[in-house]
C-alpha positions in Angstrom: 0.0 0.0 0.0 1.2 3.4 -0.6 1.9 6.3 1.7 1.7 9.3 -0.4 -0.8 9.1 -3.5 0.4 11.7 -6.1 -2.7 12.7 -8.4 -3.3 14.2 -11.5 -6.2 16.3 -10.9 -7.4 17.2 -14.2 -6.8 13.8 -15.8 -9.2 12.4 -13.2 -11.7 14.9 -13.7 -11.6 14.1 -17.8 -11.8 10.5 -16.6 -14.3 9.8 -14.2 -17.8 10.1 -15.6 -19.5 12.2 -12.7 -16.7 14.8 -13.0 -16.9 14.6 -17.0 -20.8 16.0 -16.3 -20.1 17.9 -13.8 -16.9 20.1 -15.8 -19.7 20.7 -18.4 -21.1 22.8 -16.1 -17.8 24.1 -14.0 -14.6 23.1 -13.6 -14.9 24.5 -10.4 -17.2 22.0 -9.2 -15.8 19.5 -10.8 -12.4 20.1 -9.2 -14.4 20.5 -5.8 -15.9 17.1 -6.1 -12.7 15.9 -6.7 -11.1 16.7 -3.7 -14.2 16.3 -1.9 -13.7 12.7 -2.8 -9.9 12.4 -2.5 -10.4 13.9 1.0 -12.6 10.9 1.9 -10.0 8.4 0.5 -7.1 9.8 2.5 -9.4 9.8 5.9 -10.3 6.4 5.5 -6.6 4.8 4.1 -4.2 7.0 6.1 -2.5 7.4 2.4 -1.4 11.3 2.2 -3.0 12.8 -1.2 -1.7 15.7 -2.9 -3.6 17.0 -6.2 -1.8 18.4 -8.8 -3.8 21.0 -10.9 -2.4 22.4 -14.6 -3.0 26.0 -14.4 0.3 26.4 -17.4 -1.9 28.2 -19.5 -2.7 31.3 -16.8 -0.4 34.5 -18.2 1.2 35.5 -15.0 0.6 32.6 -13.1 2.8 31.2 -10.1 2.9 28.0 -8.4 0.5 28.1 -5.6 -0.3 25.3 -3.0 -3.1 25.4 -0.7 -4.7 23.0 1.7 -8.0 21.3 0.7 -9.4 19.8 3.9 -6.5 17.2 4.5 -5.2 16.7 0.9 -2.5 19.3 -0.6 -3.3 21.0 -4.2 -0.7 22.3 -6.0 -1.5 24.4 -9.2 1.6 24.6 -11.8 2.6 28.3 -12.9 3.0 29.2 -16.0 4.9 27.3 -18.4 4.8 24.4 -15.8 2.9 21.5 -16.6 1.2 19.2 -14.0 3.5 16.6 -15.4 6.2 18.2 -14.4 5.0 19.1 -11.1 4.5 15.5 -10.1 7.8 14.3 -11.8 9.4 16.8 -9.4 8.2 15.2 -6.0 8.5 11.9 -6.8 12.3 12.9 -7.4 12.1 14.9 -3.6 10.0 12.3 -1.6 12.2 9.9 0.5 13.3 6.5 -0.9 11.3 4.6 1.7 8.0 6.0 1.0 5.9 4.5 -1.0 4.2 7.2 -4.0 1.7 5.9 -6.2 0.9 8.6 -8.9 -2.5 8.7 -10.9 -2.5 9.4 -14.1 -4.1 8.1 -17.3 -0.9 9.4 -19.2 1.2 6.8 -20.5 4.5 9.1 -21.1 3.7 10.1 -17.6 3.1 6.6 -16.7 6.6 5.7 -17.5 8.5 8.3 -16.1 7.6 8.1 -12.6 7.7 4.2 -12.5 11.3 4.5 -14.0 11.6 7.3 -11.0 10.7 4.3 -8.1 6.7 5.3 -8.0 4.0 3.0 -8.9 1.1 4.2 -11.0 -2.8 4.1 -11.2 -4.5 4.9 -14.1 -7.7 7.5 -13.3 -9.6 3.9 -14.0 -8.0 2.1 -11.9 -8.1 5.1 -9.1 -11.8 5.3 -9.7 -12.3 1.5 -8.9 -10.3 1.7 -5.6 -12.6 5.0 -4.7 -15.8 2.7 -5.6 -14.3 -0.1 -3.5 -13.6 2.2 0.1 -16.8 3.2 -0.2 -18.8 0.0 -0.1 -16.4 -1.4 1.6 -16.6 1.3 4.6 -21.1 1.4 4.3 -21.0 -2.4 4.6 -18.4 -1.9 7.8 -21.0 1.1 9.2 -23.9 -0.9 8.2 -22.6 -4.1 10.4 -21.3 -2.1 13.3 -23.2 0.7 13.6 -26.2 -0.2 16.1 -29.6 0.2 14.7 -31.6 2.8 17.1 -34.1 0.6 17.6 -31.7 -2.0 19.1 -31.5 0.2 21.8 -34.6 -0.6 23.6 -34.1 -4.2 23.7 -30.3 -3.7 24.8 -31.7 -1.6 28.3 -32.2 -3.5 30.9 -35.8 -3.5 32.0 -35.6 -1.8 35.2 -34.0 1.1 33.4 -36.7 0.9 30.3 -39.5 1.7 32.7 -36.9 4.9 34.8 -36.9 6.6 31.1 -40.0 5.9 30.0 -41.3 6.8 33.8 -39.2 10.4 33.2 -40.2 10.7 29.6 -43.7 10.5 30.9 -43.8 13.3 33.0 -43.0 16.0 30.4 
């Protein structure tokens, strides 16, 4: 399993279907949904995230990194690529950690597995997204107890002491 997950942010979002609708209508949302879910994956697998963004194309634009719940976004500056980005702290990261980088580009692909990482295409990404979640609502599901429950766990001595002071409302 890895410890740091290295993403390509707008490679996902041209990948996974319910951000492909959602960029129709802003690639603000779309990018918000994305993190939304990233954030979820890194609460429930310990794996640090960081997001990489393109933003290569913005006259005037620096590197900027920002905090998005627990997962770091970076956005390139211009004339930076994403690509770049990401090839850039798999070279910085310690040896020992494990990076996994997500990307759907097979150049990309290449170059960080050649660099130590191991790679996830956005499918492949996607599916172990889908997976956490049913995995973690089947665990709720089993160990959460139902409210219900709760009567029949009370002893009855201390059924008829709440009922008695619900009562006398």
């Amino acid at each position: 399993m890895e410890d740091i997950l290295i993403v390509d942010g707008y490679n996902m979002i041209n990948s996974w279907p319910e951000l492909v609708a959602l960029k129709k209508q802003s690639y603000a949302h779309a990018r918000d949904k994305l993190l939304d879910i990233l954030s979820d994956y890194q609460g429930l697998t310990n794996v640090q995230v960081i997001v990489v963004f393109d933003a290569h194309l913005v006259k005037g634009g620096v590197q900027k990194k920002e905090n998005y719940g627990p997962v770091q976004v970076i956005f390139s500056g211009e004339g930076e690529t994403a690509d770049m980005i990401i090839e850039k702290l798999v070279d910085q990261l310690p040896p020992q950690l494990a990076v996994a980088v997500a990307t759907s580009d097979w150049a990309e692909q290449q170059l960080v597995m050649q660099r130590g990482a191991t790679r996830l295409s956005a499918r492949e990404l996607l599916a172990k997204v889908n997976q956490l979640k049913s995995d973690s609502r089947k665990y709720y599901k089993s160990n959460v107890v139902d409210r219900k429950a709760l009567d029949a766990r009370v002893e009855e001595k201390v059924r008829k002491t709440l009922e008695k002071w619900r009562r006398r409302r």
